[in-house]
MDAnalysis code that builds the backbone (N, CA, C; Angstrom):
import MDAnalysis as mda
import numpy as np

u = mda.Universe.empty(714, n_residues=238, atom_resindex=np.repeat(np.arange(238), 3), trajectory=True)
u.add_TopologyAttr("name", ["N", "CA", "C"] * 238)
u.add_TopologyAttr("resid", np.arange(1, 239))
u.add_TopologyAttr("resname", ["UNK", "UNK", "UNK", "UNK", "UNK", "UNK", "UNK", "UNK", "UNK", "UNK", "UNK", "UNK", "UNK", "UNK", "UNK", "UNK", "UNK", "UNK", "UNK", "UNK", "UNK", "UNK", "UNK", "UNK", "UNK", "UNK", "UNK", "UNK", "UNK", "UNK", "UNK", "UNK", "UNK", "UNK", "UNK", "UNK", "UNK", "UNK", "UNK", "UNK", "UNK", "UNK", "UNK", "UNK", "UNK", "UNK", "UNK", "UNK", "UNK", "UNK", "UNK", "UNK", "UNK", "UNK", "UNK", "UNK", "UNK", "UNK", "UNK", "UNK", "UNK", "UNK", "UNK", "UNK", "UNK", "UNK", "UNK", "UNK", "UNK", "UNK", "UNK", "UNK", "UNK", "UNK", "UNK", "UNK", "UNK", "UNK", "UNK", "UNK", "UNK", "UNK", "UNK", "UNK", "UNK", "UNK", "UNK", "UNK", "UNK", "UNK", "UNK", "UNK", "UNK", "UNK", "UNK", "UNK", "UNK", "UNK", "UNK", "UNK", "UNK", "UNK", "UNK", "UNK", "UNK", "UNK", "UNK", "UNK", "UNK", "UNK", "UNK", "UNK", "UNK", "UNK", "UNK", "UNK", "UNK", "UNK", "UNK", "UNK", "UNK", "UNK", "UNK", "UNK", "UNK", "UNK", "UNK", "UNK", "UNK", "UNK", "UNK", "UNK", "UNK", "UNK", "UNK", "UNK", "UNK", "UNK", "UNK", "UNK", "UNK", "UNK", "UNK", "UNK", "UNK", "UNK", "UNK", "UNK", "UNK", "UNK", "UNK", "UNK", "UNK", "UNK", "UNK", "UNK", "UNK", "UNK", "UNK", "UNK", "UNK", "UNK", "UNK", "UNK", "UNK", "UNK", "UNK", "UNK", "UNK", "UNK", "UNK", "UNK", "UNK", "UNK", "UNK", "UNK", "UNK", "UNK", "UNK", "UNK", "UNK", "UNK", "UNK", "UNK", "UNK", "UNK", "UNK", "UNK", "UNK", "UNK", "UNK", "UNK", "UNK", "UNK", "UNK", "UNK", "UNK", "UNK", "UNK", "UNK", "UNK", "UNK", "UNK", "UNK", "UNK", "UNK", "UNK", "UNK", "UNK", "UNK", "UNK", "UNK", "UNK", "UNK", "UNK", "UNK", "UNK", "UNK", "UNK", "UNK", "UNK", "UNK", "UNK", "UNK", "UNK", "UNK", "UNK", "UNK", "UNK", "UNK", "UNK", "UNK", "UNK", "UNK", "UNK", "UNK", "UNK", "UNK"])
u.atoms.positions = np.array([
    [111.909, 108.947, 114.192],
    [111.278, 107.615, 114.145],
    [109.825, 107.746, 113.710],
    [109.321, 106.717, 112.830],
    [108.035, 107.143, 112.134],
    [106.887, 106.295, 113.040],
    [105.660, 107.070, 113.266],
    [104.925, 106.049, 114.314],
    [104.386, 105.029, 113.797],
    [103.930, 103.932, 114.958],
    [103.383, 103.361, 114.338],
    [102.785, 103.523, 113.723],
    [101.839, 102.498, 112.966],
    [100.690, 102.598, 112.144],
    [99.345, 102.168, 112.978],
    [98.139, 103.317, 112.467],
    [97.074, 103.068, 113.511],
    [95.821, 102.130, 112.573],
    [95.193, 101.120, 113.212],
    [93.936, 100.382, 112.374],
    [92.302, 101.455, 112.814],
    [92.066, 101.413, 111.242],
    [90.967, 101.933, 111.138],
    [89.546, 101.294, 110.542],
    [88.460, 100.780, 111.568],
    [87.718, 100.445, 110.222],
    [86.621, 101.166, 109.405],
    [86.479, 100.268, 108.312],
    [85.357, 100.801, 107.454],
    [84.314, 99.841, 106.921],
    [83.237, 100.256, 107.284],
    [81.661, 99.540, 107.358],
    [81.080, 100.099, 106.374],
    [81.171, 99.700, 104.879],
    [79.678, 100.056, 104.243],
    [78.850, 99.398, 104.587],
    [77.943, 100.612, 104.472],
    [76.224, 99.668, 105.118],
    [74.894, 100.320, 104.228],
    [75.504, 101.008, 102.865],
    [74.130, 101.676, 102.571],
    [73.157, 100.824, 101.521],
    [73.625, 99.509, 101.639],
    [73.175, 98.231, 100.501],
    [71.777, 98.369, 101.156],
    [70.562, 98.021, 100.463],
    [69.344, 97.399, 101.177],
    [69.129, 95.768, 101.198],
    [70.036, 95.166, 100.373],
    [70.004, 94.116, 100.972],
    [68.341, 93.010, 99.841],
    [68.376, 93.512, 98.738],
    [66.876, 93.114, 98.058],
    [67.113, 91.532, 98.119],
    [67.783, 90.870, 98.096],
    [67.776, 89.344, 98.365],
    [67.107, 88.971, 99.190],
    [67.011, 89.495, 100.138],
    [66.064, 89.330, 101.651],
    [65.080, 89.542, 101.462],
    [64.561, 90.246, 100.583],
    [62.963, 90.084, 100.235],
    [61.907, 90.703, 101.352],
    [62.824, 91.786, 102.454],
    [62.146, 92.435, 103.247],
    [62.383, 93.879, 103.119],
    [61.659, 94.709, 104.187],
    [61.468, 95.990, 103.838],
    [62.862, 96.889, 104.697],
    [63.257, 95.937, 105.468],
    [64.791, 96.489, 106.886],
    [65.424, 95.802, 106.023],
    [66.794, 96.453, 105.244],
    [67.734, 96.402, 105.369],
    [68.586, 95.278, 106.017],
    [69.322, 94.996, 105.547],
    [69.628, 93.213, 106.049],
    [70.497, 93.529, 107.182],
    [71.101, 94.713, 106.815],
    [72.617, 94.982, 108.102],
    [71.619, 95.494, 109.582],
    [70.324, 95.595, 109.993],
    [69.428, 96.146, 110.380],
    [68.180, 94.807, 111.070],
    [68.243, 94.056, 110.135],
    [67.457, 92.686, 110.492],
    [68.171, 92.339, 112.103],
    [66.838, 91.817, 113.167],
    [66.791, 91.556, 114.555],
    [67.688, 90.177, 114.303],
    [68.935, 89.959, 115.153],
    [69.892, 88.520, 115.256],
    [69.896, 88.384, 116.653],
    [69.240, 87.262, 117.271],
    [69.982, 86.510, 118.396],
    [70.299, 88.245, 119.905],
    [68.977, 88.782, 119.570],
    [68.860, 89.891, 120.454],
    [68.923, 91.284, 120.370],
    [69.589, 91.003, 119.167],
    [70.752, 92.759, 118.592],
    [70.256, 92.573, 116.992],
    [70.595, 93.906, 116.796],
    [70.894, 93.876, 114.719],
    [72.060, 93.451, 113.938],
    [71.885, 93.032, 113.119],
    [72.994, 92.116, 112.774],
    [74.570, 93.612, 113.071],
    [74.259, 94.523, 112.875],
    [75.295, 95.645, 112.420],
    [76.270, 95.715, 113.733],
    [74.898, 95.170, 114.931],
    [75.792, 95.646, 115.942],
    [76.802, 94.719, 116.579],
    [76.491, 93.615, 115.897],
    [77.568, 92.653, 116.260],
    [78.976, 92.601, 115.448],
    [78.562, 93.441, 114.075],
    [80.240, 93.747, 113.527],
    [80.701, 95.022, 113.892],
    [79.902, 96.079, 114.436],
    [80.522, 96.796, 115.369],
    [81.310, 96.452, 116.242],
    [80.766, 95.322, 117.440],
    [81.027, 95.253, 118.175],
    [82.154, 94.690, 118.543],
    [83.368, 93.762, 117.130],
    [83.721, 92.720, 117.218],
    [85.306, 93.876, 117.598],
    [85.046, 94.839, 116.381],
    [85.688, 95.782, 116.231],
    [85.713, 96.982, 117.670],
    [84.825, 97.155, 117.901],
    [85.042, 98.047, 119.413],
    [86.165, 97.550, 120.454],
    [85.890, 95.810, 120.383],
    [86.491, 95.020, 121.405],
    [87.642, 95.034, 121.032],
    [88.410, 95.500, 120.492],
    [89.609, 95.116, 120.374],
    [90.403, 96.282, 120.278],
    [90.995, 96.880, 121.043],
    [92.080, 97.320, 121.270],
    [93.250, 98.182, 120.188],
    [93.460, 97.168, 119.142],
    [94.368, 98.049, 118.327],
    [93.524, 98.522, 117.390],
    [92.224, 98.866, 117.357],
    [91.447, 99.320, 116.661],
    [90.634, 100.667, 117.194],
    [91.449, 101.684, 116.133],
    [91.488, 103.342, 116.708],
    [89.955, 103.612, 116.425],
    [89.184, 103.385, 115.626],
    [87.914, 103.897, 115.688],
    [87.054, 103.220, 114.634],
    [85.500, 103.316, 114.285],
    [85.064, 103.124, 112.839],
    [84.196, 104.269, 112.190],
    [84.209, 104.043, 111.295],
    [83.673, 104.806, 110.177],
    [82.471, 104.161, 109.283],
    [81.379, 104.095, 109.784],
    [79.886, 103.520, 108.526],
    [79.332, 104.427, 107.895],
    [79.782, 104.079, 107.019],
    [78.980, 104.363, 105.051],
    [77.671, 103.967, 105.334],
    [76.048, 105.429, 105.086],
    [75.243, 104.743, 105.296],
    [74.489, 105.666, 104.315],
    [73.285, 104.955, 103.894],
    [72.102, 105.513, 102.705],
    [71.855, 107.349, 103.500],
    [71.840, 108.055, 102.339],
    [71.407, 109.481, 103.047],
    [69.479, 109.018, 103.707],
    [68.540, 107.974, 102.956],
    [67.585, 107.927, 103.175],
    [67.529, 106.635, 104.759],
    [68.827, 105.877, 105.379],
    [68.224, 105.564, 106.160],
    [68.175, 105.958, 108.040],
    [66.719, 105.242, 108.093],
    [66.358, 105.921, 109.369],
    [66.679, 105.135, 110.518],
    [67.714, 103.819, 110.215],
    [67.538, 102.992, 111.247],
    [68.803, 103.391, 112.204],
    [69.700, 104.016, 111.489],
    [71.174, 103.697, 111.994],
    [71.153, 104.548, 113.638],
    [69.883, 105.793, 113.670],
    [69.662, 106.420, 114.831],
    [69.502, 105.515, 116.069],
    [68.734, 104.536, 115.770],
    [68.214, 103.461, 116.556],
    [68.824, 102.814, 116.725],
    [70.258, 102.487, 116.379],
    [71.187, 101.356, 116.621],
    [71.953, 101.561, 117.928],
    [71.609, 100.774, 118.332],
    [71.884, 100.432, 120.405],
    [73.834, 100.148, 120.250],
    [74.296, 101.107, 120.898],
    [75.589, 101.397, 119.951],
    [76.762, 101.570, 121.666],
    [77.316, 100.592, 121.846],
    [78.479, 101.156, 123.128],
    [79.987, 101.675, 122.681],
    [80.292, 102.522, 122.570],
    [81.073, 102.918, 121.778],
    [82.711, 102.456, 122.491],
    [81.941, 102.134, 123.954],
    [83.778, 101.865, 124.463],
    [84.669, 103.103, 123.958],
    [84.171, 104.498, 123.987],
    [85.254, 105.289, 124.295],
    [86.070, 106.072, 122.800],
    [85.308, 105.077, 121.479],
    [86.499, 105.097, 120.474],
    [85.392, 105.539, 119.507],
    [86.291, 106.728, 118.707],
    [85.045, 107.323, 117.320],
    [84.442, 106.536, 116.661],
    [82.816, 106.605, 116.224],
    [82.068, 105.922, 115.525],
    [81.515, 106.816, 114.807],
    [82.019, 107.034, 113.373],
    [81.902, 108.104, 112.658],
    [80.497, 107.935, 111.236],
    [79.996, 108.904, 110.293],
    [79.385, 108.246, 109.378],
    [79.596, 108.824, 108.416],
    [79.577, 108.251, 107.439],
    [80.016, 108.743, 105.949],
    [78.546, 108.661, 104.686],
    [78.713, 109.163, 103.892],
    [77.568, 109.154, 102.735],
    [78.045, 107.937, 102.326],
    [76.728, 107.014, 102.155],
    [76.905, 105.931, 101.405],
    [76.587, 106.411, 99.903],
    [77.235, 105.209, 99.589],
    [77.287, 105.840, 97.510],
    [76.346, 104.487, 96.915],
    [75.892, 104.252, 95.390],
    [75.430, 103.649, 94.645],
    [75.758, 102.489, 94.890],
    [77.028, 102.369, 94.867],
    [77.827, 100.937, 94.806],
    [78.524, 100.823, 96.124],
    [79.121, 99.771, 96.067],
    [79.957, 99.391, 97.471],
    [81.560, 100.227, 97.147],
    [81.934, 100.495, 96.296],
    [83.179, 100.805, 95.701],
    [82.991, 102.603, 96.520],
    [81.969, 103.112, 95.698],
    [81.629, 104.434, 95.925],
    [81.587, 104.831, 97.763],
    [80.505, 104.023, 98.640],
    [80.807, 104.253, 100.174],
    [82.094, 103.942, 100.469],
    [82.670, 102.575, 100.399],
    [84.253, 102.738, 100.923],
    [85.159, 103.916, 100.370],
    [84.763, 104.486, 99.148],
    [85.860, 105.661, 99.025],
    [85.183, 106.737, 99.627],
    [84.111, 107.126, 99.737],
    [83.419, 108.268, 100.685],
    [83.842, 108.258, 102.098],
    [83.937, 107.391, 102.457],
    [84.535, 107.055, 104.094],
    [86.299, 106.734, 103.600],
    [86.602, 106.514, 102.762],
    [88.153, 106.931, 103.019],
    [88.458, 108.609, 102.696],
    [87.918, 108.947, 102.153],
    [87.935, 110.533, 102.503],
    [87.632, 111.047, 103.063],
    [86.384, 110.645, 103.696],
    [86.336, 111.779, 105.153],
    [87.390, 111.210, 106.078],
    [88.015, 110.288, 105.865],
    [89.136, 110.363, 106.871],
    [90.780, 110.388, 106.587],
    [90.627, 111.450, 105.533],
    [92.189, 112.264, 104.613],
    [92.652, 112.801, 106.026],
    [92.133, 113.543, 106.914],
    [92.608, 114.314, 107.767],
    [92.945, 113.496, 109.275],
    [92.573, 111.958, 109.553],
    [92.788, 111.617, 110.340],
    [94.105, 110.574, 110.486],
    [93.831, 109.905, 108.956],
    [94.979, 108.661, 108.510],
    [96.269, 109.453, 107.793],
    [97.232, 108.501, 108.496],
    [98.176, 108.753, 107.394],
    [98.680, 107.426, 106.219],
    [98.974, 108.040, 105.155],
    [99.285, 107.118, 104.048],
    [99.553, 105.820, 104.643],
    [100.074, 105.349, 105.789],
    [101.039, 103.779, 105.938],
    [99.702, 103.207, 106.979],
    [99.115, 104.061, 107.560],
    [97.812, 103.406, 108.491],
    [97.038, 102.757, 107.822],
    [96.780, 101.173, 108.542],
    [95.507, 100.377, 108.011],
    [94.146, 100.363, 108.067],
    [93.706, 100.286, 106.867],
    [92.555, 100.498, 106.862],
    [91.476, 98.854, 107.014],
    [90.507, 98.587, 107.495],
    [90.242, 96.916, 107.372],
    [89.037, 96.952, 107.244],
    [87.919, 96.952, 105.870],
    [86.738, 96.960, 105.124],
    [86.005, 95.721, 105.357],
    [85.068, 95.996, 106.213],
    [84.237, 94.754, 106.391],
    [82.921, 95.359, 106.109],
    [82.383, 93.595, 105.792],
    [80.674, 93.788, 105.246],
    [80.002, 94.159, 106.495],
    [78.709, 95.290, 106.299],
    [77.850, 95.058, 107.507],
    [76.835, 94.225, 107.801],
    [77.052, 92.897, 106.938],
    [75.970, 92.145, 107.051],
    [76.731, 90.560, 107.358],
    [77.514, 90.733, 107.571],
    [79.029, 89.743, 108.285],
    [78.966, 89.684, 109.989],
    [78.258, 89.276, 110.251],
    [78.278, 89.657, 111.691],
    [78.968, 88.349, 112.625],
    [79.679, 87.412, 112.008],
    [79.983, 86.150, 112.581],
    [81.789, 86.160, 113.008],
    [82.173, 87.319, 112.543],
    [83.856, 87.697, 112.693],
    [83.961, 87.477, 113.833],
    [85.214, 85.798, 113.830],
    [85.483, 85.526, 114.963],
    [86.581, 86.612, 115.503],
    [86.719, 87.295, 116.974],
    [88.343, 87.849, 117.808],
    [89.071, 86.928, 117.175],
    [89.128, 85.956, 117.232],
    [90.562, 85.144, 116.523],
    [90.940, 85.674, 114.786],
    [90.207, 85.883, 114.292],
    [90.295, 85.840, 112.939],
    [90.797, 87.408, 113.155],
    [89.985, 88.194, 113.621],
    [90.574, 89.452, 113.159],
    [92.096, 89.641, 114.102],
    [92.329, 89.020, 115.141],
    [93.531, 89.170, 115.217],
    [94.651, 88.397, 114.565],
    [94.160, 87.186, 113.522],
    [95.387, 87.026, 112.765],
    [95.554, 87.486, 111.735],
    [94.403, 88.660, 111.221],
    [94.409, 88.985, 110.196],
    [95.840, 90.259, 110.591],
    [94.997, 90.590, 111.488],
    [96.336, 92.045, 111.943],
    [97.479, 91.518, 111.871],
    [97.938, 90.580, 112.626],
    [99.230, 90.095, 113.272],
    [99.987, 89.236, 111.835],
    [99.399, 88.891, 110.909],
    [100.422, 88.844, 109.773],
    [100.270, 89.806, 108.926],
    [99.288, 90.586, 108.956],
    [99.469, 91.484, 107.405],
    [100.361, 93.047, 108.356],
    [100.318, 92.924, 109.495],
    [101.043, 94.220, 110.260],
    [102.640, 94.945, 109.501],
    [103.132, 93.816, 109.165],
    [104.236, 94.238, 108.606],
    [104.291, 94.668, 106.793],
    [103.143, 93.845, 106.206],
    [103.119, 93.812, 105.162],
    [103.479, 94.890, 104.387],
    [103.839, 95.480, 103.285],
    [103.675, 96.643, 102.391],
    [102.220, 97.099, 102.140],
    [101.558, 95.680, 101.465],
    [100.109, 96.101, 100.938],
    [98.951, 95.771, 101.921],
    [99.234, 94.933, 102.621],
    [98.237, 94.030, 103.256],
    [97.512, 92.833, 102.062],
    [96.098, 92.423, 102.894],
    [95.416, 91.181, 102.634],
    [93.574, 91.224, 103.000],
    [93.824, 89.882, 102.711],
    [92.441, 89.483, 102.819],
    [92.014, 88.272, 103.845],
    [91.054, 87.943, 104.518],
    [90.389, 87.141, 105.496],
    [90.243, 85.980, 104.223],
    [89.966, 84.741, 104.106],
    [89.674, 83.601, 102.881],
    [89.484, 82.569, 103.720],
    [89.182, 81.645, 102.688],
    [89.039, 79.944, 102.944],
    [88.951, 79.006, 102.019],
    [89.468, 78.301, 101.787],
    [89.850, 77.328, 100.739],
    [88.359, 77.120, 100.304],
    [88.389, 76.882, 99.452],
    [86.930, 76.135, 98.406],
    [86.697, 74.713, 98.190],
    [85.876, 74.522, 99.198],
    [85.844, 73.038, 99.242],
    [84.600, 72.223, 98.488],
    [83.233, 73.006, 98.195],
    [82.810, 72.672, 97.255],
    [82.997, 73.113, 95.717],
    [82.429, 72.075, 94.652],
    [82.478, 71.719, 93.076],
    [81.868, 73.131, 93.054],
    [82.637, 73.951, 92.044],
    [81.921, 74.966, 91.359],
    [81.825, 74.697, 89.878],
    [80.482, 75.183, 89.377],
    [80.163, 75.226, 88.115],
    [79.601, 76.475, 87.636],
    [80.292, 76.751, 85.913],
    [79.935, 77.834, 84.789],
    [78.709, 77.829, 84.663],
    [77.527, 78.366, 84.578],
    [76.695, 78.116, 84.162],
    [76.386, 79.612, 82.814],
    [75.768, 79.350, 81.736],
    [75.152, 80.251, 81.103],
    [73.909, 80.932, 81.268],
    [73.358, 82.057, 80.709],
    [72.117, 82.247, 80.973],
    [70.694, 81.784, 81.155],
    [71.376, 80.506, 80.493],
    [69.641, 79.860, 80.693],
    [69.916, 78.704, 81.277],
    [70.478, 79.143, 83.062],
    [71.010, 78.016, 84.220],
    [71.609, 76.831, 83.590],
    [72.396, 76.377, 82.460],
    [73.207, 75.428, 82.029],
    [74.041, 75.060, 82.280],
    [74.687, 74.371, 82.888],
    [76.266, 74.385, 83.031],
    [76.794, 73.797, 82.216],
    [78.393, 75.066, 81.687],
    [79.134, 75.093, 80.112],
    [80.333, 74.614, 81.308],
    [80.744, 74.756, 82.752],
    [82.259, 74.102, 82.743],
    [82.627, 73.813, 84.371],
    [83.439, 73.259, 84.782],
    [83.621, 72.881, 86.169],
    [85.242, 73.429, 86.418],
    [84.943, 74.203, 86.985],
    [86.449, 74.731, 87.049],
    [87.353, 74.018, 88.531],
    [88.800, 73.577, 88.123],
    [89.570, 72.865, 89.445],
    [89.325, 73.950, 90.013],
    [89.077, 73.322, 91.506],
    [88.909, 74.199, 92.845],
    [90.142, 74.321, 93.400],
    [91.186, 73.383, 92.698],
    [92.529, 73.489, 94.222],
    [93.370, 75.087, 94.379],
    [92.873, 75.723, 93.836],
    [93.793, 76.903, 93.889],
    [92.792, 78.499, 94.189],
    [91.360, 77.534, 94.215],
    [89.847, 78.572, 94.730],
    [89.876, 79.190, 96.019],
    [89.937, 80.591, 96.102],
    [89.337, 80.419, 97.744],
    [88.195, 81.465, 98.007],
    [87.497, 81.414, 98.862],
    [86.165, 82.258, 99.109],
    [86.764, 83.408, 99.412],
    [86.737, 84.482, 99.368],
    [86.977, 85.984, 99.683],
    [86.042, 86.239, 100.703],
    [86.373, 86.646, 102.206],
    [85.297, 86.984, 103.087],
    [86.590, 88.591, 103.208],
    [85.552, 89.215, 104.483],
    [86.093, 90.376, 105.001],
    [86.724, 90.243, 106.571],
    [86.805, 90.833, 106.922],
    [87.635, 92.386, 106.292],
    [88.931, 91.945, 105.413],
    [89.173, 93.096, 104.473],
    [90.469, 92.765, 103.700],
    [90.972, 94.077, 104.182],
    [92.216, 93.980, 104.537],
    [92.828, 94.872, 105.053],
    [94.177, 95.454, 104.411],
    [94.159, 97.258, 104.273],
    [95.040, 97.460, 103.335],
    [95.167, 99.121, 103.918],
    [96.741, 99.344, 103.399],
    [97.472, 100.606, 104.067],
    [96.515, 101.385, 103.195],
    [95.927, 102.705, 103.917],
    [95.323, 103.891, 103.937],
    [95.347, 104.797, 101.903],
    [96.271, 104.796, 102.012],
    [96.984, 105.447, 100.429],
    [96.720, 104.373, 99.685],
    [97.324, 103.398, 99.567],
    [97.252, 102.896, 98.499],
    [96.032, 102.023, 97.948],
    [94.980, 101.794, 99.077],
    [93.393, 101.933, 98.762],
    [92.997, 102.585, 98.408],
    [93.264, 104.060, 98.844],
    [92.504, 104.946, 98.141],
    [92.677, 104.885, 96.619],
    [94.317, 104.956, 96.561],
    [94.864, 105.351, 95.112],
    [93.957, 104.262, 94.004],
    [93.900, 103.163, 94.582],
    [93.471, 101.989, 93.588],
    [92.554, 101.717, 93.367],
    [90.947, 102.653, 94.684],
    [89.652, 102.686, 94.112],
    [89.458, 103.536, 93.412],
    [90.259, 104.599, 93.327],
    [89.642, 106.166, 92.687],
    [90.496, 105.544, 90.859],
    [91.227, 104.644, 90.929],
    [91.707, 104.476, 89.741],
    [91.138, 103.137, 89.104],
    [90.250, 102.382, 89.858],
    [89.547, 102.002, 89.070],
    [87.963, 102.317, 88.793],
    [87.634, 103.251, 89.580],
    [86.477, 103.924, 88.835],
    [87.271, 104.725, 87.391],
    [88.035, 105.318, 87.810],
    [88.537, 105.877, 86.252],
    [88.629, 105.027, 85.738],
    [88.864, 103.890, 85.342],
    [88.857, 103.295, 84.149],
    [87.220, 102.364, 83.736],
    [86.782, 103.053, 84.894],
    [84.728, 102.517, 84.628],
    [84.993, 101.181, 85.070],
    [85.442, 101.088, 86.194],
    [85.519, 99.275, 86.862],
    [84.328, 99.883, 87.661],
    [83.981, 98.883, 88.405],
    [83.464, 99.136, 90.157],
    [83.758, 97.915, 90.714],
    [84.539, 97.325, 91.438],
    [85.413, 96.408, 91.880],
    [84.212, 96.026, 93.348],
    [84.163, 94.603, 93.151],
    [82.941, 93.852, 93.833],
    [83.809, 93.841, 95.319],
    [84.809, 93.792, 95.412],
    [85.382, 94.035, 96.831],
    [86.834, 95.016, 96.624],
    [87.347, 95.144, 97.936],
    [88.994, 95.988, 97.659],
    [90.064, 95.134, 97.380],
    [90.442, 94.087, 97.502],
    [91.348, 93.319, 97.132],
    [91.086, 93.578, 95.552],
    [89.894, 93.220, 94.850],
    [90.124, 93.291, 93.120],
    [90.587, 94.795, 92.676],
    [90.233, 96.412, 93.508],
    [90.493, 97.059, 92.943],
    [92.041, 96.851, 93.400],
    [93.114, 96.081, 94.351],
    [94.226, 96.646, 94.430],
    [95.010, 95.518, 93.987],
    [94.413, 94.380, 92.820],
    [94.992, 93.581, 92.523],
    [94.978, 94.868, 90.478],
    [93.729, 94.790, 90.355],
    [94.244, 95.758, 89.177],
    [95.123, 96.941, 89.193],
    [95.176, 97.585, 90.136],
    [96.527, 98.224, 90.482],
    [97.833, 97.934, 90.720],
    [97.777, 96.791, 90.026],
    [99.113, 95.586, 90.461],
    [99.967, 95.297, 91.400],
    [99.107, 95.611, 92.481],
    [99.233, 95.371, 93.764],
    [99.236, 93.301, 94.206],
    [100.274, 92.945, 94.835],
    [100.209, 91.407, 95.011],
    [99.018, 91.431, 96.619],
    [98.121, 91.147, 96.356],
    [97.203, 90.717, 97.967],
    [97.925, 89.710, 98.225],
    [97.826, 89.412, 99.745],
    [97.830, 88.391, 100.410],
    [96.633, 87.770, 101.099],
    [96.474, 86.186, 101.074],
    [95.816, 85.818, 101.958],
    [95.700, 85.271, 103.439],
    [95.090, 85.376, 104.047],
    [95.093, 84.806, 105.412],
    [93.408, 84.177, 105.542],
    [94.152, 82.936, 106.093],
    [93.152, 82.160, 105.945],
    [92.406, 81.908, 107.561],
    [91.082, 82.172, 107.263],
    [90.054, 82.494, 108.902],
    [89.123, 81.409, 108.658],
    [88.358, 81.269, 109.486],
    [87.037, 80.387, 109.706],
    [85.964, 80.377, 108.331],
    [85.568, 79.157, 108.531],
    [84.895, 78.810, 107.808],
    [83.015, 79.782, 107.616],
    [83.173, 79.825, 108.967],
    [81.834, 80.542, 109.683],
    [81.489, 82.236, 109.345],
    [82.488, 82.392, 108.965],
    [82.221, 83.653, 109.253],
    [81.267, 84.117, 107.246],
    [80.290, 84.176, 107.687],
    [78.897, 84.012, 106.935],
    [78.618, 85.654, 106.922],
    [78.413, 85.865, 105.572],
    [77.373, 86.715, 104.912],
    [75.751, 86.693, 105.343],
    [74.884, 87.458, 105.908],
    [73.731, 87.324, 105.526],
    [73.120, 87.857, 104.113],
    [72.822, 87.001, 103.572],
    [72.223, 86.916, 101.689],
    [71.131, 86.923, 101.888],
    [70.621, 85.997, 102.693],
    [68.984, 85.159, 101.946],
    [68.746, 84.830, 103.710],
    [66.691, 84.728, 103.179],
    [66.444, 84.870, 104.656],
    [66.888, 83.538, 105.745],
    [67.283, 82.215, 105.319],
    [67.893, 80.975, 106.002],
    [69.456, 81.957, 106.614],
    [69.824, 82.757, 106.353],
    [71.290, 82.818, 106.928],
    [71.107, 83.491, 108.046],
    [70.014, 83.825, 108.305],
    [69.718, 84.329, 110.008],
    [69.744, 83.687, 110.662],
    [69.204, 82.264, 110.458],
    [69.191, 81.219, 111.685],
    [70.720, 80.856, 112.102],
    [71.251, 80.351, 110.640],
    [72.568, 79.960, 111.008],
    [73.465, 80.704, 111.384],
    [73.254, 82.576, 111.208],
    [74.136, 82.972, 112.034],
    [73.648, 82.939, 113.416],
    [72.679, 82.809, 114.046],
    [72.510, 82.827, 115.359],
    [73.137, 81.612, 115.952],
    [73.042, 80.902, 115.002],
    [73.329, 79.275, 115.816],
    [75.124, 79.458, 115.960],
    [75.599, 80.586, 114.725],
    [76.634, 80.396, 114.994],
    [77.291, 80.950, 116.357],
    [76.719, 82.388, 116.377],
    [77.011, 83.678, 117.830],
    [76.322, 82.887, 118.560],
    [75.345, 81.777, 119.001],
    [75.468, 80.978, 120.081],
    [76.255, 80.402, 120.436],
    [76.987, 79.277, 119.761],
    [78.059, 78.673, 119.900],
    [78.791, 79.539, 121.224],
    [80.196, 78.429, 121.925],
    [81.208, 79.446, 122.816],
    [81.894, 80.145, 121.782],
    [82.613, 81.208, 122.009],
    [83.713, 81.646, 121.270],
    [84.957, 81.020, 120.770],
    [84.974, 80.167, 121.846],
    [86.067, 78.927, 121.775],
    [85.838, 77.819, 120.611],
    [85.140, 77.602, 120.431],
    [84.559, 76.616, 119.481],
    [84.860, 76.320, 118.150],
    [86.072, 75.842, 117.517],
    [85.919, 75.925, 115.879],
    [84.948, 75.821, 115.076],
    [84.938, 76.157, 113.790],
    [83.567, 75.978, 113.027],
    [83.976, 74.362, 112.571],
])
């Protein structure tokens, strides 16, 4: 009988984050008591079917020592962060060749995402568990998007009904992530998240659709609103 399959995550964090227009690192910026990092740690510690994590971090930074860290018991490992986001998630899926096996999930979240509701990541598990390939966290697109050209114009308005936002974690069996980042750097991609490198591998993603809330920090306004959000109860829809 083949065992289960174990969840693993993976945190790149070696971005600095230049949108922010500060000198810390955005995954590192003070939130509502804590650093933003330690609250997507933490979302992940709490939960149970989640065997350990793994953060991708700059060889030059000095903060990650300082990160106020409860490990609850379960490996918190670190990997060389790379150039790109493509490059740390495959650095941290190789240092962990020797721990995963091919059918174990792997679930890639931003470290600057710190709003991942427990609900969301457990429905992300609980439908993609059976899957072949796994999926992605999303949300329908409810505002007008527009083309614009280089000199801020807008050339087109594309229908939204079939749009949806790509948030994290996207979650996907061990092997066949790997196979589909290391094969689209060979072909000179660098794939802005893992769902695009394992959709060019003609891989079908799935979506699962989570909260609206669960926010990127970009720009310096998304600090407030994530605090306002981790204030909120847990209970609370967005």
């Amino acid at each position: 009988m083949q065992p289960a399959a174990r969840f693993w995550a993976v945190i790149p964090a070696a971005g600095a984050g230049t949108r922010m227009g500060g000198a810390i690192p955005k995954q590192y910026l003070p939130l509502a008591g804590r650093t933003v990092i330690e609250y997507v740690l933490d979302v992940f510690l709490s939960d149970p079917r989640i065997a350990g994590i793994t953060v991708a971090i700059a060889e030059t930074d000095s903060y990650w020592p300082h990160c106020l860290l409860r490990s609850q018991g379960k490996p918190v490992r670190i990997a060389k962060g790379g150039v790109q986001r493509v490059n740390s998630v495959l650095n941290a899926l190789h240092s962990l060749r020797q721990e995963l096996r091919e059918q174990d999930w792997v679930l890639v979240h931003d470290a600057a995402r710190p709003c991942l509701h427990p609900s969301d990541l457990d429905r992300l598990i609980e439908t993609l568990r059976q899957d072949p390939v796994g999926g992605i966290l999303a949300t329908p697109l409810v505002d007008t998007v527009k083309g614009v050209d280089h000199e801020q114009r807008i050339r087109e308005t594309p229908a939204r009904q079939n749009l949806w936002r790509a948030f994290t974690p996207q979650m996907f069996r061990y092997r066949l992530l790997s196979d589909a980042m290391n094969a689209a750097l060979k072909r000179g991609q660098a794939p802005t998240d893992e769902a695009a490198a394992m959709e060019s591998s003609g891989h079908v993603v799935r979506v699962v659709e989570g909260r609206s809330d669960n926010i990127k920090i970009t720009r310096p306004e998304d600090l407030a609103l994530a605090a306002a959000i981790l204030n909120q109860p847990r209970g609370v829809s967005p």
